[in-house]
C-alpha positions in Angstrom: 3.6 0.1 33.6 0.5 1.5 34.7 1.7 1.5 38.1 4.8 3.2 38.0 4.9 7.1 37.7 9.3 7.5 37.2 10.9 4.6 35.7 14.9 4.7 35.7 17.1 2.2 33.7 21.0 2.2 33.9 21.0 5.9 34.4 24.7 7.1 34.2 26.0 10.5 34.2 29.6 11.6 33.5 30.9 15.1 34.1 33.9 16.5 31.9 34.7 12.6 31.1 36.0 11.5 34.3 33.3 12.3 37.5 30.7 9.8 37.6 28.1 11.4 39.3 25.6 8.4 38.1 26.9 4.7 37.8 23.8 3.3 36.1 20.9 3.5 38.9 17.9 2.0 38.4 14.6 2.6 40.3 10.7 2.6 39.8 8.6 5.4 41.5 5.3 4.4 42.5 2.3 6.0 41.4 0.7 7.8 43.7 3.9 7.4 46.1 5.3 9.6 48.8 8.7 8.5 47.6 12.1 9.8 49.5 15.1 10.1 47.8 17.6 10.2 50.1 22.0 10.8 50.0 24.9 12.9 51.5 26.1 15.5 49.2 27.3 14.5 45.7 25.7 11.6 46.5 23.5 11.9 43.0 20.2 13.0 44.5 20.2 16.2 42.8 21.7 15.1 39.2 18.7 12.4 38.8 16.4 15.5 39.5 18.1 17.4 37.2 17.8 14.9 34.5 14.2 14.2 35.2 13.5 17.7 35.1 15.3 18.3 31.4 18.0 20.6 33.6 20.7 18.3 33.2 21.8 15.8 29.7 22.1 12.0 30.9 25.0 10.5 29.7 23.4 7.1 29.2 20.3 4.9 30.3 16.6 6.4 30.2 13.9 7.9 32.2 10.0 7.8 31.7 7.6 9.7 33.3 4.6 8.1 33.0 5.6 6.6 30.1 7.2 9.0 28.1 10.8 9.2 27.7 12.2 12.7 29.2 14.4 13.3 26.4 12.3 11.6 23.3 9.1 13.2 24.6 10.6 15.8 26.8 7.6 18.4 26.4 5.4 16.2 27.2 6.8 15.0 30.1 7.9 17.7 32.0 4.4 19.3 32.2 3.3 16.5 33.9 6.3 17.8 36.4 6.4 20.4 39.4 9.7 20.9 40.3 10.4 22.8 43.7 14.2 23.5 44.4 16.0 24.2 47.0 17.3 27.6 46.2 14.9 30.1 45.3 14.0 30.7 41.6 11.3 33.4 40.5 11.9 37.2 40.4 12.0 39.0 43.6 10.7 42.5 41.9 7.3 40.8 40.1 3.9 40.4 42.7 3.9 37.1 43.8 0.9 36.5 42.3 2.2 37.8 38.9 4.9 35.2 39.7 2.4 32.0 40.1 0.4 33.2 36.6 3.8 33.2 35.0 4.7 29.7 35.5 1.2 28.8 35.0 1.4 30.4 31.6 5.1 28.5 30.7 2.8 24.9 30.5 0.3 26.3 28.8 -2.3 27.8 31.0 -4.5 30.7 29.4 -4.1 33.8 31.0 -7.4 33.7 32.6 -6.8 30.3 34.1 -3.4 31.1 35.0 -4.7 34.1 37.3 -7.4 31.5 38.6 -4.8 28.8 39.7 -2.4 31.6 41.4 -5.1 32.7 43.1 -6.4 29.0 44.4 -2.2 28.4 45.6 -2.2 31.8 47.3 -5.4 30.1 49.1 -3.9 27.1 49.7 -0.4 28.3 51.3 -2.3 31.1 53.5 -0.7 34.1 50.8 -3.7 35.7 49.4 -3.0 39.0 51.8 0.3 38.8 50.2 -0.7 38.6 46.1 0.4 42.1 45.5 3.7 41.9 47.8 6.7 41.5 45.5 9.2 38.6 47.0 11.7 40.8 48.4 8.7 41.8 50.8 8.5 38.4 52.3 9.7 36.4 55.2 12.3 33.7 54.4 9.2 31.2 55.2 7.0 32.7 53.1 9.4 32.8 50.0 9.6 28.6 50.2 5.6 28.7 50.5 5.6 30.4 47.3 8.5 28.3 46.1 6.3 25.5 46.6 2.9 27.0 45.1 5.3 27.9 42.0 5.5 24.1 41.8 2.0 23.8 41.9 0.3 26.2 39.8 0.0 23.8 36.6 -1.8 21.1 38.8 1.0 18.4 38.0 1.0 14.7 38.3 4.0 14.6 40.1 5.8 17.1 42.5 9.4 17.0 43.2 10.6 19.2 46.3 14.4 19.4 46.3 14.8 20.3 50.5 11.4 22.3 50.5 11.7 22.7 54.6 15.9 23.8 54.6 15.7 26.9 56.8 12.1 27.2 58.4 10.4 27.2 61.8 8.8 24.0 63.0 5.4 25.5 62.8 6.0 25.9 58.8 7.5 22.3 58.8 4.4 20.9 60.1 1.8 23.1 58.0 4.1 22.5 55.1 3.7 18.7 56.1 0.1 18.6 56.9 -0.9 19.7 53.4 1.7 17.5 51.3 0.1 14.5 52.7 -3.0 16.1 51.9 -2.1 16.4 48.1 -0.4 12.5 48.2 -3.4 11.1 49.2 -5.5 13.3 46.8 -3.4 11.0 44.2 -0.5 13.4 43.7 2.6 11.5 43.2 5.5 13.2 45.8 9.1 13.1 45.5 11.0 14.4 48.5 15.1 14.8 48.9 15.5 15.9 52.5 19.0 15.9 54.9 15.8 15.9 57.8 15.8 12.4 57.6 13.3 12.4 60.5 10.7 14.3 57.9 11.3 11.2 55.3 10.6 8.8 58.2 7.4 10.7 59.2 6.0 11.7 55.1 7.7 8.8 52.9 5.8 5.8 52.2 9.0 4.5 50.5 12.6 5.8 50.4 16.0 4.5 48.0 18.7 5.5 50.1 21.8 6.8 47.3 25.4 7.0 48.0 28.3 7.3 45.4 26.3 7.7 42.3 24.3 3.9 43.4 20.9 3.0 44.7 22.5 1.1 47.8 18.4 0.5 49.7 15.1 0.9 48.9 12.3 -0.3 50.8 9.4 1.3 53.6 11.3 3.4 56.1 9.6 0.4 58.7 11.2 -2.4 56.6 14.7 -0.8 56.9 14.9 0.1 60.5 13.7 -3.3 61.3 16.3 -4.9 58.6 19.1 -3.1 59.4 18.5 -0.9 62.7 19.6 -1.9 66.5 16.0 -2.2 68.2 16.0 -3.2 71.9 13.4 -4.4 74.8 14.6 -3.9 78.0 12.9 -5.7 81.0 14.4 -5.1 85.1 13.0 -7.7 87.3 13.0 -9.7 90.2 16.6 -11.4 90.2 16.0 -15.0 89.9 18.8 -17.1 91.9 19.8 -18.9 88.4 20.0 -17.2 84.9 17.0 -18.4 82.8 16.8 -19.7 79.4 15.0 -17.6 77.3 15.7 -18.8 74.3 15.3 -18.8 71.5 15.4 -14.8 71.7 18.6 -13.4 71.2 19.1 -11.6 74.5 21.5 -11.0 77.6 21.1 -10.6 81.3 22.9 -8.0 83.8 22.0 -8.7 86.9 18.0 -7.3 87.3 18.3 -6.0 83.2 17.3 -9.0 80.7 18.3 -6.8 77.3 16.2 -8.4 74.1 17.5 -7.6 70.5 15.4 -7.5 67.9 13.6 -7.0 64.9 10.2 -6.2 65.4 9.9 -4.9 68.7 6.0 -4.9 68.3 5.8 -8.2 67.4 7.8 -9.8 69.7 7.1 -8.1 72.8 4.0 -10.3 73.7 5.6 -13.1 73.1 9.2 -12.0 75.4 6.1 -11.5 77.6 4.8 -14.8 77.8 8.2 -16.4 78.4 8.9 -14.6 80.7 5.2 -15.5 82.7 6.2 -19.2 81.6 9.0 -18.7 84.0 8.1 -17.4 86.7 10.4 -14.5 86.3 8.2 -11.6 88.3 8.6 -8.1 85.6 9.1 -4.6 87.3 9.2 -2.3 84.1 9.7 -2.5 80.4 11.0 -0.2 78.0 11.8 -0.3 74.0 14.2 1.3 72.3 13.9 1.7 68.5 16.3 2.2 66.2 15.4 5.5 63.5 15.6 5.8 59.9 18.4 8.5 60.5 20.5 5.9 62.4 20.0 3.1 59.3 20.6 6.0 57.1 23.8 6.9 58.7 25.0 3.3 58.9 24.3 2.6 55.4 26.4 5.8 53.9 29.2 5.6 56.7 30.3 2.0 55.3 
């Protein structure tokens, strides 16, 4: 129990009596994880948030967060969340670092230490020139940095950013990306939803993939693409008079192109290599092809 920062059990959610948005997911959240939670729309992604976050009634099942039931023990366990959502939430007339002290104050924070922790995330997101700006006076990229540090300001165990990077430039991405990594392997447990599945691939340590209102994957990006993605070694060579055997690698040859599927492109490529010196089959180039976690993503919600 120790171990596990969100713990879901037959989670169901039923709008008006007839929409299931949830059909009884179940899922453990690591502590300390980088966690992706990844769907198409109405998939669920944002309903689970909503009902971790005390923003939306579950219809049946449970969730802890760190051991404390979200609705039994509900104040205690949403200070112990930062929740960053995708549309903006905070008052565009206030100072942004009015804003940040605010939020602070809503789980608890004494004035005093409320201004000192706005003005630690202005630090932190590169806004302390912009303290006394009000929101309306801010770029669209500097609105989700604040966004974010809003998030932040109570110093929670476990941050939940609902598509923090929808909208921005690439150089905000990566900043944006840089520090969140950071803060997961300062201990902070992370929970991304992203449609960038290419961000989930390069952040998340572990991803459930959702679709329908069910968990339908969940495993390491790696494990997925190599379970369920299309990887390929292509090797041109000399043309050898007869076709060789190379088994027992699943492969097929096109004249001077020998095409390898597999797996673990990594693992087998040394050993495609040394069948290949074992017959005497001369090698002019090699290339590999791997398969993404946006590909296994789309294969997985398409069926």
């Amino acid at each position: 129990m120790n171990d596990i920062s969100i713990k879901i059990r037959e989670l169901q959610k039923v709008y008006d009596g007839q929409l299931e948005a949830l059909k009884g997911i179940n899922l453990d959240i690591p502590k300390g994880s980088f966690f992706g939670l990844l769907g198409p729309n109405g998939a669920g992604k944002t309903t689970t948030i909503g009902i971790m976050t005390g923003l939306v009634n579950l219809t049946s099942g449970y969730i802890e967060v760190m051991g404390y039931d979200v609705v039994k023990d509900y104040k205690k366990s949403r200070k112990l969340i930062g929740l960053s959502p995708q549309e903006l939430n905070f008052d565009v007339f206030f100072p942004i670092r009015d804003v940040l002290a605010l939020n602070a104050g809503y789980y608890g924070l004494p004035n005093k230490e409320a201004y000192e922790r706005a003005d630690v995330m202005l630090e932190q997101f590169g806004l302390t020139e912009k303290a006394k700006n009000t929101a309306r006076e801010l770029s669209g990229g500097m609105k989700r940095r604040v966004q974010i540090a809003k998030a932040l300001v109570h110093n929670p165990e476990i941050l939940i950013l609902d598509e923090p990077t929808a909208g921005v430039d690439i150089e905000l991405r990566h900043m944006l990306w840089d520090y969140l990594k950071q803060i997961n392997n300062d201990g902070k447990t992370i929970i991304l939803t992203t449609h960038y599945i290419e961000e989930a691939e390069a952040l998340c340590d572990e991803v459930a993939i959702i679709n329908n209102g069910k968990i339908i994957e969940q495993d390491a990006p790696k494990n997925l693409i190599n379970m369920l993605g299309n990887n390929n070694i292509i090797v041109r060579i000399n043309s050898p008079e007869q076709k060789p055997d190379l088994s027992p690698f699943n492969y097929k040859i096109d004249n001077d192109i020998i095409e390898f599927s597999t797996k673990d492109p990594d693992k087998d490529l040394p050993k495609i290599i040394s069948k290949l010196n074992e017959k005497a089959i001369e090698v002019l180039a090699i290339n590999t092809t791997k398969s993404s976690l946006e590909e296994v993503f789309v294969k997985l919600t398409n069926d």
